[in-house]
Every structure is written in structure tokens, then in C-alpha cells.
C-alpha positions in Angstrom: -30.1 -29.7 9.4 -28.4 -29.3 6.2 -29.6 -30.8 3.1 -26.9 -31.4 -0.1 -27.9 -32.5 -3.7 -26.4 -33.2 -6.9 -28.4 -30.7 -8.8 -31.5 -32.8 -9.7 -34.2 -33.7 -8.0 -34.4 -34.0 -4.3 -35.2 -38.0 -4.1 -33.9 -40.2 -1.8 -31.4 -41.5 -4.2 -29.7 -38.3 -4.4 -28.9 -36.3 -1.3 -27.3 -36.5 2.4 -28.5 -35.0 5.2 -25.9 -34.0 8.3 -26.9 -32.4 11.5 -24.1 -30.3 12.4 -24.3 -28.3 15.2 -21.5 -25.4 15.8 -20.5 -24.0 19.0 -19.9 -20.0 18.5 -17.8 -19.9 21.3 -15.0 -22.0 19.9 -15.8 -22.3 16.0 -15.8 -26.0 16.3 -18.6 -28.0 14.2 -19.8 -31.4 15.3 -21.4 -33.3 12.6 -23.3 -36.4 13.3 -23.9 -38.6 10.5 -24.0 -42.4 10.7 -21.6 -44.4 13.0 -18.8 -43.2 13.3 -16.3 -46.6 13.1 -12.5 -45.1 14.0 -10.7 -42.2 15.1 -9.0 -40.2 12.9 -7.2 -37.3 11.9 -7.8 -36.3 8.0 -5.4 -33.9 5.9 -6.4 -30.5 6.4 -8.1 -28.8 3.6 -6.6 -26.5 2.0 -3.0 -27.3 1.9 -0.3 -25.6 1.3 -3.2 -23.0 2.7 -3.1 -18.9 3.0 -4.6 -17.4 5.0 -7.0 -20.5 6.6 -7.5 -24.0 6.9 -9.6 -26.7 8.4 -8.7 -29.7 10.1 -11.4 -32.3 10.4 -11.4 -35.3 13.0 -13.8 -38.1 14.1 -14.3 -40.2 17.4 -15.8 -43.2 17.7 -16.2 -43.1 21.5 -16.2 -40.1 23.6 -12.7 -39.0 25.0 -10.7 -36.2 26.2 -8.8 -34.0 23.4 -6.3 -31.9 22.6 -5.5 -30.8 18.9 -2.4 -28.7 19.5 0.4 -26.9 15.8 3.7 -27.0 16.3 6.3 -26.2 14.2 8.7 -28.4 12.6 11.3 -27.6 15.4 8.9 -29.2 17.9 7.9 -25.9 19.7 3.8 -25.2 20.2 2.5 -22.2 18.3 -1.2 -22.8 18.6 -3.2 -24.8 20.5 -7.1 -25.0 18.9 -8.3 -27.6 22.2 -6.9 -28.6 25.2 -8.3 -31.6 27.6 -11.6 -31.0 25.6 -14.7 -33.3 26.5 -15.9 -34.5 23.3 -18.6 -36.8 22.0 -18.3 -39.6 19.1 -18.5 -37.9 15.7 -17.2 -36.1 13.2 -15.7 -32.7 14.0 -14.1 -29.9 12.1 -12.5 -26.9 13.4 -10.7 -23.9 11.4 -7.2 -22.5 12.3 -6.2 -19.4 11.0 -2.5 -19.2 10.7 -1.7 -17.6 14.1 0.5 -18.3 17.1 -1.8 -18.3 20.5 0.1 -15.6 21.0 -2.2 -14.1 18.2 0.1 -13.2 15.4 0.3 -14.4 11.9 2.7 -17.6 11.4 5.5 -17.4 8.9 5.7 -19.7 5.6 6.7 -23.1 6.2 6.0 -26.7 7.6 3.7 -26.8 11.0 2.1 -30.1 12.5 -1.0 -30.7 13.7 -1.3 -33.3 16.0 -4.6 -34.7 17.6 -4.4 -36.5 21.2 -7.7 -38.6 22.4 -7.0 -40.8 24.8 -4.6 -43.1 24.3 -4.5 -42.3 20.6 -1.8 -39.7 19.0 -1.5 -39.0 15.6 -0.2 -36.4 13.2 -0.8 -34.6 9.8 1.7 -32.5 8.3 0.3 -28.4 6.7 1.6 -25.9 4.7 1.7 -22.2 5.4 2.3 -20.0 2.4 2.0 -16.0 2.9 
């Protein structure tokens, strides 16, 4: 459980609690906190970014996913999940510039695009080295 305050007093008025569970195996963290009411793909954060980033994503309903880079030619450089199971919530997961071939990505445009379901959508990033 993680506990987040605005600097005064821990009162009810003034904090948020998550759960967030991470599994090690992939670096993914779930975060459950109230209802979670669409899916959606949010901006990564950083961005432009150097040398890491994190993309954040929440389900409303459970559903198969895949959260795949490409570059701006179309072609895959990294896929971070792949026909992954996942639960309703809020999930976060950190890419760190390279190919799945392992190797560090050069400057430039890359997209991120998150399939669940029947749902597709896309966010554009910005690698600078």
C-alpha cells in the first residue's frame, strides 16, 4: 500500500491511497484505485524521453493485450506484451529505448500502440540520445 500526502498532516482530507502491486518478472505495475470507467492509453511520461519512459494504460473490463513500438515506418521494434491476460485497472509499464532485439533505438518518432480487445489506439514518443 502506498500512502501520498501534500506535506501536512495525514487526515483524510489530504492523501490517496493506491494498492499497486508489481510483477518482477515483467516490470509491469497494476494499480487499483477506484473504478476504473474507460480504456485508455495516456501520453507517456517523459516525452521527448532519454534514456526511459513509462507508458500508463487502464481497463475497465478484463481483456487480452498487446502494447507493441513501432517506428514511424510501420516496422515493430519492441514489443512490451503480447496476448497478455489482464484485469480492470490501471497499469503502467516502463520501456527503455531498445529494439527486442536488445539494442538502444536511434533519435526519432516511435509509436506506441495498445490493442485490448476490440479496442486500438495510439500515442506518439520521442527518443532523443
Amino acid at each position: 500500500m502506498v500512502r501520498a500526502s501534500d506535506g501536512s498532516a495525514i487526515s483524510p482530507d489530504n492523501h490517496h491511497t493506491w494498492r499497486v502491486r508489481v510483477n518482477a518478472l515483467t516490470g509491469i505495475r497494476h494499480e487499483s484505485q477506484g473504478a476504473v470507467t474507460c480504456l485508455r492509453l495516456e501520453q507517456n511520461f517523459p516525452n521527448p524521453f532519454n534514456p526511459m519512459t513509462s507508458i500508463r494504460f487502464s481497463l475497465p473490463e478484463p481483456a487480452q493485450v498487446s502494447l507493441c513500438i513501432y517506428d514511424v515506418s510501420g516496422r515493430l521494434v519492441r514489443t512490451l506484451l503480447q496476448s497478455a491476460r489482464m484485469e480492470t485497472g490501471i497499469y503502467s509499464i516502463v520501456w527503455d529505448g531498445t529494439s527486442d532485439a536488445r539494442q538502444q533505438v536511434r533519435s526519432g518518432i516511435y509509436l506506441c500502440r495498445l490493442t485490448a480487445g476490440e479496442y486500438s489506439e495510439t500515442e506518439k514518443m520521442i527518443v532523443l540520445r
